[in-house]
N, C-alpha and C positions, 0 to 999 in steps of 0.2 A: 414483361407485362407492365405497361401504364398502372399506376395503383387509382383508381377511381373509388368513388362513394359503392358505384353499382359494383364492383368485384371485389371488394373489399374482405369479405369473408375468406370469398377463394382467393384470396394472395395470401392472407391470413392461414390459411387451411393450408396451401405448400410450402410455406412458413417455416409450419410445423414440422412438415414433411422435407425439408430440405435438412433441418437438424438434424432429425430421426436419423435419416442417412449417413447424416457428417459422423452420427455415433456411434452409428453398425459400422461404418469403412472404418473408421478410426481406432475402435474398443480392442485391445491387445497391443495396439503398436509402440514401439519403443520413440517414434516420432511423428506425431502428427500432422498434417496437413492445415492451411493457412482456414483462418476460420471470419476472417477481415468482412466477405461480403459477407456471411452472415450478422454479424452485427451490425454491419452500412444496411441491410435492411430493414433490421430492425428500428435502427433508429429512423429511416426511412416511414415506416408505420405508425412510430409514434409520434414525427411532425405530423403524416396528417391528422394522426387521433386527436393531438393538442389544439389543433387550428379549425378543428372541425365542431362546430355549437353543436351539433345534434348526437353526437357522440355519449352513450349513456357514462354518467359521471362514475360508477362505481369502475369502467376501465380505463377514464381519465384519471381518477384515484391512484387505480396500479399504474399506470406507465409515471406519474411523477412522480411516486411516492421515492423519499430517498434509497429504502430497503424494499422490492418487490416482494408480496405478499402470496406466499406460496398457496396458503388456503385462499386469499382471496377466493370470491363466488362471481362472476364474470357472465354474462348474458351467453344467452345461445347466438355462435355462432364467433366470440372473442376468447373464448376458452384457449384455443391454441396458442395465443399470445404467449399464455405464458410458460409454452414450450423454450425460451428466450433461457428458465428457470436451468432449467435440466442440461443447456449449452454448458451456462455458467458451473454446473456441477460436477460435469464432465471434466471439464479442464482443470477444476479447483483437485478433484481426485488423481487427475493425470502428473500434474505438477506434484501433489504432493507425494506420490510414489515415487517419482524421480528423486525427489528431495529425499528421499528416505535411501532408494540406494545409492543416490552420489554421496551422500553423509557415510555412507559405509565403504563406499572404494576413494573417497576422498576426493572427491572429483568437485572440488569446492567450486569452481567455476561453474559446472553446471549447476548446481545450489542457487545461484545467484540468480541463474537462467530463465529456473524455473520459479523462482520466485518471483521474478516480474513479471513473468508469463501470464500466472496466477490474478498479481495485480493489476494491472494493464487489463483484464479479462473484466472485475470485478474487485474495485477499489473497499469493496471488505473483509478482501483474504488479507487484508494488512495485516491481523493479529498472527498470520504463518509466518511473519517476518522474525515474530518476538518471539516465536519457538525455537525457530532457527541459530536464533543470539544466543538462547541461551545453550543449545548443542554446542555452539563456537563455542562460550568459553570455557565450557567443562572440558573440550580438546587444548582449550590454549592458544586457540588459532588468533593472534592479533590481528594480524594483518588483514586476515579474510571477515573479519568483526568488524573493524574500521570503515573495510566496501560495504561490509551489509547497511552500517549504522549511518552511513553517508546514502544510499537508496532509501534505507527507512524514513531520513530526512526529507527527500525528495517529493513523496508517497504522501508524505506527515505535514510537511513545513513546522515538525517541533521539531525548536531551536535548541533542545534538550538533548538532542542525539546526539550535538557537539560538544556539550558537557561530558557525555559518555567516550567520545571519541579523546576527550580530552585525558580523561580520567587511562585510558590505558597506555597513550603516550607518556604520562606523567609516572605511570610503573613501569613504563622500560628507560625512562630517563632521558627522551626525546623533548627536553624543555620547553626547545623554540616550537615543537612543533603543536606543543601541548597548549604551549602559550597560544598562538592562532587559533584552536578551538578552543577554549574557554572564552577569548576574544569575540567570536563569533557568538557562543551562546548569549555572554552578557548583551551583544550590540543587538538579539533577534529575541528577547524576551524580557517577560517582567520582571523588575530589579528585585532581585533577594539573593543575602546575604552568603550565601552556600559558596555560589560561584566566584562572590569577590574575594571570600578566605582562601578560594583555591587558586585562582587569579595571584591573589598577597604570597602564597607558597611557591607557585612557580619562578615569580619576579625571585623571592630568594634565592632560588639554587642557579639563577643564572646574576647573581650578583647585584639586582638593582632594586637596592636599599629603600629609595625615596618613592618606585611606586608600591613596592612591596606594603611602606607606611601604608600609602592613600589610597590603597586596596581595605586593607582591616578598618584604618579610620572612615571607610564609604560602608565597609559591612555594620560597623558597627553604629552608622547612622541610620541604615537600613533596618534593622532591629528596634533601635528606638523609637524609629514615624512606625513600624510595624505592633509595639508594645512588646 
C-alpha cells in the first residue's frame, strides 16, 4: 500500500496491527524473527509525518522527540504510532532474558548478541551494556570485558572505554597492548591528567624512561591550567 495523506490512518492502523502480530508469533520463542521491515516502515511514516505541514504538531513532537513519549496524548486516529513503543519493548525484554540465561550457561558470545540486538533496536538500551560489565568482572572474564567495552565504544564514541580497556590490559601485564589503549583515549578526549599518569606507568614497565618523564611532566601541567 502507497502511504497517502488519504490512507494514512489506515497504514497507521495496520501499523499497529502488523506488530501486534510480530508479538503474538514471536512471545515464547527462543529466536525471533527479522523485525527489519517493521521499522523501514516506521520510519517510512515518519518521513511523511515530518515533510507534511498539516500534520498536527503534538505527533510531530513524538516522532522527533529524541526519547518517545509513552504517555504522550496523540489525536484520533495517530495513537497507533505509538505501537512503534511496545516493538521496542519486546525486543529490550527478549534480549535481556537471553542475556540473563547466557550469563548463567556462559555462553558469552551470545551476551554480546544480544546486546546489540537490543541497541541496534533502540539506542537507549545502552545502559544494558553497563550491567553486563559489570557481571564480567565480578566473573573475571577479561577478555569478553575488552569485546564488550570495545561495542560499548562503538554505541558511545566515549573515548573512555579505552581508558577501561586499558586499565585491564595494564593488570594482566599486557604493556604494549595497554599502551595502545590509553593511546587511544588520550588522542579521542579532553586532556586530563589521570590518563597521562597512567600513560607515565606503562612507558615504565616497558622501559622508556624519557616518555614515562613527559607523561607526568604533561599530567602535571594539566593540573596546573586545571587549578
Amino acid at each position: 500500500m502507497n502511504l497517502t495523506k488519504k490512507n494514512l490512518f489506515k497504514y497507521i492502523a495496520n501499523f499497529e496491527k502488523d506488530i501486534n502480530d510480530y508479538i503474538k508469533q514471536n512471545s515464547g520463542s527462543e529466536q525471533i524473527s527479522s523485525f527489519d521491515e517493521l521499522t523501514l516502515e516506521f520510519d517510512k511514516i515518519s518521513t511523511f509525518i515530518i515533510n507534511d505541514n498539516n500534520i498536527p504538531e503534538s505527533v510531530l513532537n513524538f516522532i522527533s522527540a529524541e526519547n518517545f513519549e509513552k504517555d504522550a496524548i496523540l489525536p484520533t486516529g495517530y495513537e497507533p504510532i505509538k505501537s512503534i513503543l511496545n516493538l521496542y519493548e519486546f525486543i529490550k525484554d527478549f534480549a535481556q532474558s537471553n542475556i540473563d540465561k547466557a550469563i548463567k550457561n556462559k555462553d558469552f558470545e551470545s551476551v554480546i548478541d544480544n546486546i546489540t540486538l537490543a541497541i541496534k533496536t533502540d539506542i537507549h538500551n545502552v545502559p544494558m551494556l553497563e550491567v553486563v560489565a559489570q557481571k564480567f568482572k565480578e566473573l573475571n572474564l577479561n577478555s569478553e570485558l575488552i569485546e564488550l567495552y570495545k561495542l560499548m565504544f562503538v554505541y558511545t564514541l566515549n573515548p573512555l572505554y579505552f581508558e577501561k580497556i586499558g586499565d585491564i590490559l595494564f593488570d594482566i601485564e599486557e604493556y604494549e597492548e595497554a599502551l595502545d589503549a590509553y593511546l587511544n583515549c588520550a588522542e579521542g578526549s579532553e586532556e586530563y591528567s589521570r590518563i597521562y599518569e597512567k600513560l607515565a606507568e606503562v612507558f615504565g614497565k616497558i622501559n622508556d624512561n624519557d616518555s614515562r618523564i613527559a607523561c607526568l611532566e604533561h599530567a602535571k601541567r594539566i593540573q596546573e591550567e586545571n587549578g
